[in-house]
C-alpha positions as CSV (number, residue, x, y, z in Angstrom):
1,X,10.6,23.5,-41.3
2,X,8.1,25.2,-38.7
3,X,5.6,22.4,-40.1
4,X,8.6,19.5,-38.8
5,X,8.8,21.1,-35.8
6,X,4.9,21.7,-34.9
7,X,4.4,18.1,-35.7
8,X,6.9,16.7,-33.7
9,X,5.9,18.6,-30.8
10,X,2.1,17.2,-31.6
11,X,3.9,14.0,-31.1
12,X,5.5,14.2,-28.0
13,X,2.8,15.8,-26.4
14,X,0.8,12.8,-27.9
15,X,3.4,9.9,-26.7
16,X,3.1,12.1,-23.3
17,X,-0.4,12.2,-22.8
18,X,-0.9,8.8,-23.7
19,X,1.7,7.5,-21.1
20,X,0.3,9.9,-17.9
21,X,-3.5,9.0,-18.8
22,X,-3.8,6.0,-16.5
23,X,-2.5,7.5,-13.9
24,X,-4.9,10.4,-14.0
25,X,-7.5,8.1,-14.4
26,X,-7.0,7.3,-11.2
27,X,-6.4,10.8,-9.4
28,X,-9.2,12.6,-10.8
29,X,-12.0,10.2,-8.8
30,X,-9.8,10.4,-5.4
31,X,-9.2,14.0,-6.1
32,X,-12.9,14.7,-6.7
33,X,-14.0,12.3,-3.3
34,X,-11.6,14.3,-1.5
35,X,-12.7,17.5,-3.1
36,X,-16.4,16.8,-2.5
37,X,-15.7,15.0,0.6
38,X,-19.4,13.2,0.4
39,X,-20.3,11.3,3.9
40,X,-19.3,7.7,3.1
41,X,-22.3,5.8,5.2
42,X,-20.6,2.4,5.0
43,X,-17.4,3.7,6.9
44,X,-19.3,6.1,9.2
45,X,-17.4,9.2,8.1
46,X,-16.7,11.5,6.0
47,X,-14.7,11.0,2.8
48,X,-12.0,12.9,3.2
49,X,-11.4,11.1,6.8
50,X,-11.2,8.1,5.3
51,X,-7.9,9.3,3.2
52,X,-6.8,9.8,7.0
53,X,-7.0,6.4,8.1
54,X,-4.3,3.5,6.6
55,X,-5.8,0.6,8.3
56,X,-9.8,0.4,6.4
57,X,-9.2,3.7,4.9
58,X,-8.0,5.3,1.6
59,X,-4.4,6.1,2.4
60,X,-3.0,3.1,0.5
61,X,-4.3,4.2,-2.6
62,X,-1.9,7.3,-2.4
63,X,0.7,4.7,-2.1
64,X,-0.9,2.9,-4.9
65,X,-0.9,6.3,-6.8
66,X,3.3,6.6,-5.6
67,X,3.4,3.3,-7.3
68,X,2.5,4.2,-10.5
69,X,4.0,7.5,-11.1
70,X,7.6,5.9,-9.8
71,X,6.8,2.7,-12.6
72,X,5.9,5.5,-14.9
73,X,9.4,7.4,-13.9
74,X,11.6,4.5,-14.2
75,X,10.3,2.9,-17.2
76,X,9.6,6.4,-19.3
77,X,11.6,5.5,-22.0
78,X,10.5,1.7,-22.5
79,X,7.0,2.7,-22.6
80,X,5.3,2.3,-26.0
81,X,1.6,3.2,-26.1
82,X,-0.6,1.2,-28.8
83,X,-3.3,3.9,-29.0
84,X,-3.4,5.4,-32.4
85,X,-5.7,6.5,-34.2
86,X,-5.9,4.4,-37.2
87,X,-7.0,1.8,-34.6
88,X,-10.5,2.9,-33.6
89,X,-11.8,-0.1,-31.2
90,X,-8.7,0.0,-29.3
91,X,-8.9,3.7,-28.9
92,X,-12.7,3.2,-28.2
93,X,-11.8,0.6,-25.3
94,X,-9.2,2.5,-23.8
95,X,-11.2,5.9,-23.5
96,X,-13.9,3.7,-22.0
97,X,-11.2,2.3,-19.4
98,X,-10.1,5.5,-18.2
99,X,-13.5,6.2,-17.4
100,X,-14.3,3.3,-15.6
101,X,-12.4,4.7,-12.2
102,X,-14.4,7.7,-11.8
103,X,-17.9,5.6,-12.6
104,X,-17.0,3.3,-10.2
105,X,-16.5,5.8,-7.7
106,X,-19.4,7.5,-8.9
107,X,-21.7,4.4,-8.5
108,X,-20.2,4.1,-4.6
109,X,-21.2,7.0,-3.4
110,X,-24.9,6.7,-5.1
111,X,-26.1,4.0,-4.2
112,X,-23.4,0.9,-4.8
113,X,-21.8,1.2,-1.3
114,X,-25.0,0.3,0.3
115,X,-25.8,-2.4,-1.6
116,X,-22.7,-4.0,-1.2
117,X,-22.3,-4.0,2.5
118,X,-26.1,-5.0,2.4
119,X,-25.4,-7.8,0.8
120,X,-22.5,-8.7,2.2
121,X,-24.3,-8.3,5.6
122,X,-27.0,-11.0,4.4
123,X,-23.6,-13.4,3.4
124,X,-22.9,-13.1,6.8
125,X,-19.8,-10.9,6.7
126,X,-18.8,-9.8,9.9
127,X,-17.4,-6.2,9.3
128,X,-19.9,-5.7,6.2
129,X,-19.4,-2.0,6.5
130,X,-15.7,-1.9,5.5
131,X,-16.6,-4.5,2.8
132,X,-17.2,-2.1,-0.1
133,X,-13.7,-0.4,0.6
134,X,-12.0,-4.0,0.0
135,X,-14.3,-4.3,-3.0
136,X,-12.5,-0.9,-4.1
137,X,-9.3,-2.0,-3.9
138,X,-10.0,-5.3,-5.6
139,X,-11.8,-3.2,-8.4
140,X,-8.8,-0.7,-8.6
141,X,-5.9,-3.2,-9.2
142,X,-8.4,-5.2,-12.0
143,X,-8.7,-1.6,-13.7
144,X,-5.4,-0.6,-13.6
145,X,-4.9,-4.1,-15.4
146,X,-7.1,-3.1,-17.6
147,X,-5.8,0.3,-19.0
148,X,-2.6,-0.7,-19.2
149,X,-3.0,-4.0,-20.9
150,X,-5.5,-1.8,-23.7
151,X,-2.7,0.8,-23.9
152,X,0.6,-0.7,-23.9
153,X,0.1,-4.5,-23.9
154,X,1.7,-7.6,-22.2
155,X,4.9,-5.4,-21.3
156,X,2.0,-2.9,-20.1
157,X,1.0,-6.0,-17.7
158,X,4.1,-6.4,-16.5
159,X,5.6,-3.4,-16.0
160,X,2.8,-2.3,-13.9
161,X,2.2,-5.6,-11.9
162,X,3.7,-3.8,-9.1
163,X,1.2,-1.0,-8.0
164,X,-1.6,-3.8,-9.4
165,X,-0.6,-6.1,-7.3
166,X,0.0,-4.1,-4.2
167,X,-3.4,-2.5,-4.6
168,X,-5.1,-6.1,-5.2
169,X,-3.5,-7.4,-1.9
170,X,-4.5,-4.4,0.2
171,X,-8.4,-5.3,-0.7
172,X,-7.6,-8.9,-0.1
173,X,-6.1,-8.3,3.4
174,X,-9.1,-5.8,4.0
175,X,-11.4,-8.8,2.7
176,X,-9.7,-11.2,5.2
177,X,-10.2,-9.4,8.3
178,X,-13.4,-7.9,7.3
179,X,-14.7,-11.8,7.0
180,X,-12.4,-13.5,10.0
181,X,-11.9,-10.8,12.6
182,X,-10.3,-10.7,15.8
183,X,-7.5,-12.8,14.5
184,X,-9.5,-15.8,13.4
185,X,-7.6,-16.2,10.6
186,X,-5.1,-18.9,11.6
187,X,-2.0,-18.3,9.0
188,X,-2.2,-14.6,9.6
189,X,-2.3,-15.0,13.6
190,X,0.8,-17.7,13.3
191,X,3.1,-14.6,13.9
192,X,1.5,-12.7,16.5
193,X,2.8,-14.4,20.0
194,X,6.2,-13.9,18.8
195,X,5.7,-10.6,18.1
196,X,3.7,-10.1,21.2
197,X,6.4,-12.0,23.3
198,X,8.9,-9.8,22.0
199,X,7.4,-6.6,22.1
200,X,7.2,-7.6,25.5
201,X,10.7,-7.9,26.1
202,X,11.3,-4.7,24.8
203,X,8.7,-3.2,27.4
204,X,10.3,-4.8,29.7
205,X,13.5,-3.9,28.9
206,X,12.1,0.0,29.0
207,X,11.6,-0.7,32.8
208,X,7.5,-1.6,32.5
209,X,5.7,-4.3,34.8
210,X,4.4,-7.1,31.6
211,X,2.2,-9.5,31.8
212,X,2.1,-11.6,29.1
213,X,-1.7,-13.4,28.7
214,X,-4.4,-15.2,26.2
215,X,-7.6,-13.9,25.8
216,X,-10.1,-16.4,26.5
217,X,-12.7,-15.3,24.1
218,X,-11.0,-14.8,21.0
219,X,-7.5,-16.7,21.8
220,X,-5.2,-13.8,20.7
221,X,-2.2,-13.3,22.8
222,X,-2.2,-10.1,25.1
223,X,-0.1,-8.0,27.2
224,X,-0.8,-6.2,30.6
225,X,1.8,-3.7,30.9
226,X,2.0,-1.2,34.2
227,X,4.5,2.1,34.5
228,X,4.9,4.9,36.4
229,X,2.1,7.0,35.0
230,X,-0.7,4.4,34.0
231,X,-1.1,0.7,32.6
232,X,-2.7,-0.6,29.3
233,X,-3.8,-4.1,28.5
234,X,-4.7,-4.7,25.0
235,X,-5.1,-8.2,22.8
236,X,-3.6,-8.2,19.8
237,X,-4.7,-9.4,16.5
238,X,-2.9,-9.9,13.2
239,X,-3.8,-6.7,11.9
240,X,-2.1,-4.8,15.0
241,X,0.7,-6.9,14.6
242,X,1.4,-5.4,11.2
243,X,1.4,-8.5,9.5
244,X,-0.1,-7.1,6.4
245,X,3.2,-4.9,6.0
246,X,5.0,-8.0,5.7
247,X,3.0,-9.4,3.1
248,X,2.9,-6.0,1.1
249,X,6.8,-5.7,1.9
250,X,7.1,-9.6,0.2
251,X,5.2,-8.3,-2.7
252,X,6.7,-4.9,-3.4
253,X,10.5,-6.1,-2.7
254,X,10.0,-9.0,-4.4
255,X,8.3,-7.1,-7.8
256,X,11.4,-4.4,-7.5
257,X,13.9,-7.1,-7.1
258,X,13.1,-9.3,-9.7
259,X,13.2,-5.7,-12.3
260,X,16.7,-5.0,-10.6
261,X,20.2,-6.0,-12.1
262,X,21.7,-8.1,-9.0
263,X,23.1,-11.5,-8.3
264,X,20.5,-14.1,-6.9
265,X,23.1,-13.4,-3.2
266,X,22.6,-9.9,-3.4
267,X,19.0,-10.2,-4.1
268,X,18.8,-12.5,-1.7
269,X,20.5,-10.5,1.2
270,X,18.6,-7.4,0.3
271,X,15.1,-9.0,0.6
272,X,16.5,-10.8,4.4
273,X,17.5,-7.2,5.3
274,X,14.0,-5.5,4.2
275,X,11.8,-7.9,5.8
276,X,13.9,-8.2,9.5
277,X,13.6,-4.2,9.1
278,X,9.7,-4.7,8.9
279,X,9.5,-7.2,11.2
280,X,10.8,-5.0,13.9
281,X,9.5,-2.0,12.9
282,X,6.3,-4.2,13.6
283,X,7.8,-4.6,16.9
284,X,7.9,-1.8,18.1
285,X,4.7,-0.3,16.9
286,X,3.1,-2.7,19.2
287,X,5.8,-1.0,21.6
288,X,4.7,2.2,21.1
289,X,0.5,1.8,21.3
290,X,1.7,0.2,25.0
291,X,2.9,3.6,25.9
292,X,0.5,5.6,24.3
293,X,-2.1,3.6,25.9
294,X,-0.4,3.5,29.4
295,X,-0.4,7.8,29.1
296,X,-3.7,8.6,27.7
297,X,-5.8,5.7,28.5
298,X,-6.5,2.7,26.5
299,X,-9.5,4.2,24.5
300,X,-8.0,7.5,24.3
301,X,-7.8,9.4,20.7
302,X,-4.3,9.5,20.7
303,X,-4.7,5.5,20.6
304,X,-7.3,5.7,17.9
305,X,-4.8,8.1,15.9
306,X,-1.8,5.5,15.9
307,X,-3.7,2.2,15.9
308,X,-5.4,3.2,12.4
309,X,-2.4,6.0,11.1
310,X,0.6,6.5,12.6
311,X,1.4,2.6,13.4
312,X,0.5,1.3,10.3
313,X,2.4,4.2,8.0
314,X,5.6,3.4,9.8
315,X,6.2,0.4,7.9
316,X,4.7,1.7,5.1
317,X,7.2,4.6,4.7
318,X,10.4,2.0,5.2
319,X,8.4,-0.6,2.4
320,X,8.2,2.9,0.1
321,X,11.7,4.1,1.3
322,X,13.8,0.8,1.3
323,X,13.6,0.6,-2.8
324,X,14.7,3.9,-3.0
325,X,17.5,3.2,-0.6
326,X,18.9,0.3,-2.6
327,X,18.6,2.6,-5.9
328,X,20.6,5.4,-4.6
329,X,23.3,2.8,-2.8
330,X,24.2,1.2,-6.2
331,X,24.5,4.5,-7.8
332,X,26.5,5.7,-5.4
333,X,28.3,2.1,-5.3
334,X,28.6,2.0,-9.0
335,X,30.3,5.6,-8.8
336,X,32.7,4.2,-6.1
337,X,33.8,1.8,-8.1
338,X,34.1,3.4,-11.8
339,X,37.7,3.4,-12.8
340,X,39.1,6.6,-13.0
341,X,40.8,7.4,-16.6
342,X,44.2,8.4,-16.8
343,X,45.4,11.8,-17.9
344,X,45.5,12.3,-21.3
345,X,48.7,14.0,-21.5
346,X,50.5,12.2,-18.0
347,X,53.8,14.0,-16.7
């Protein structure tokens, strides 16, 4: 009996282990970067300031890390590893993809990072420096792939297409920007004089002078706004915008829609909601670097802080919080609406 029961603990902790591996294959090289905070010479600071900075920086792979664990939570019970023993190439292969994470990271900060934006610098890439964080992200979403394809299959594919995917478009949004900057990159930019125009008119509408302009450099639309204790004139490109959030908003709702058991309306209706949500939430971060800007100057720190943090985790918390939302409303909805049983014994 005590031989039963030791080896069906073995197993669980086996079926257990096997399920949390890829996400610690991920952790254990951001924890160690943070850790040994090395000096990352192709972002100009340190490692651990990078995990301070959303826009070119490492916060999104905590998100991307969020990701995971919640696909991990949700799906526990559908999750079937195909690591055994028995099969010795596939157990070879998958010990030698958890690895790859913390080689790669390894490699960066030896050497790799430097020859990347090098090279990239030779292509004629116009932020080089951030290229090899991009590069990271691309090579993060491909390893994720990877693991989970080698340990759990196709479902393993799809059931983690999510953080993969979010991961993947963060490096490609990075990759944009870092090769048309300034808001050269036409579809992006489409956006941006609406959302100028209107965080305008909520500037405006707070009681501040605005002047809506073009500058004649780079074309990107730009605002000239005067109060009481300063003024602030910036340009704005996509990136400020928060278009990115939209995109990353399309692919997350999308991804967690598509998994969720609604009617096409609902669906529908739930993704309008989300994105108008983002879209002025984008708003108003433009809103809100005006009057930062117009207080402590234009190239102040408090700027710095919410151009590359604060503005950019605004939408990111609703994109993270607005799935979480939806679950807990049709619980709480489903509740509502159970019929209650009668008595057994009625008067």
């Amino acid at each position: 009996m005590k031989t039963e029961l030791s080896q069906n603990t073995l197993e669980n902790y086996r079926a257990f282990l096997l399920k949390v591996l890829p996400l610690a294959a991920f952790i254990v090289p951001m924890a160690a970067v943070y850790l040994a905070n090395p000096f990352d010479a192709a972002l100009n600071i340190s490692a651990q300031a990078s995990f301070e900075l959303m826009w070119k920086g490492r916060t999104f792979q905590l998100f991307f890390i969020w990701l995971i664990s919640l696909e991990l939570i949700l799906g526990w019970e559908n999750i079937t590893s195909k690591i055994s023993l028995q099969n010795k190439p596939r157990l070879a292969l998958f010990t030698a993809a958890l690895v790859l994470p913390s080689l790669y990271v390894l490699l960066e900060f030896i050497g790799l990072n430097d020859v990347l934006a090098a090279w990239c610098s030779q292509s004629g890439v116009a932020f080089s420096g951030s290229m090899p964080l991009a590069i990271e992200y691309l090579a993060f979403s491909a390893m994720l792939l990877l693991l989970t394809f080698i340990g759990y299959g196709k479902k393993g594919l799809a059931d983690f297409a999510l953080p993969a995917i979010f991961v993947a478009l963060v490096g490609v949004i990075y990759t944009i920007d870092n090769m048309f900057p300034y808001g050269q990159f036409t579809p992006f930019q489409l956006l941006v004089p609406t959302t100028a125009s209107l965080a305008g008119g909520v500037l405006d509408w707070m009681g501040y002078s605005v002047v809506q302009g073009v500058e004649a450099l780079t074309g990107m639309p730009t605002l000239e706004v005067t109060g009481a204790v300063g003024s602030a004139t910036f340009a704005i490109a996509w990136p400020c915008a928060g278009i990115e959030s939209l995109l990353i908003f399309t692919a997350v709702a999308l991804l967690f829609l598509k998994r969720m058991n609604f009617s096409l309306k609902a669906k529908v209706g739930f993704f309008a909601v989300g994105a108008a949500v983002t879209y002025l939430i984008n708003v108003l971060r433009i809103t809100q670097i005006f009057v930062i800007g117009m207080q402590y100057g234009e190239y102040s720190a408090q700027v710095d802080a919410f151009h590359y943090y604060y503005g950019p985790l605004y939408a990111m918390a609703w994109i993270v919080a607005y799935p979480l939302i939806l679950m807990a409303a049709t619980m709480g909805w489903q509740k509502i609406r159970r019929p209650r049983q009668a008595p057994l014994n009625p008067a």
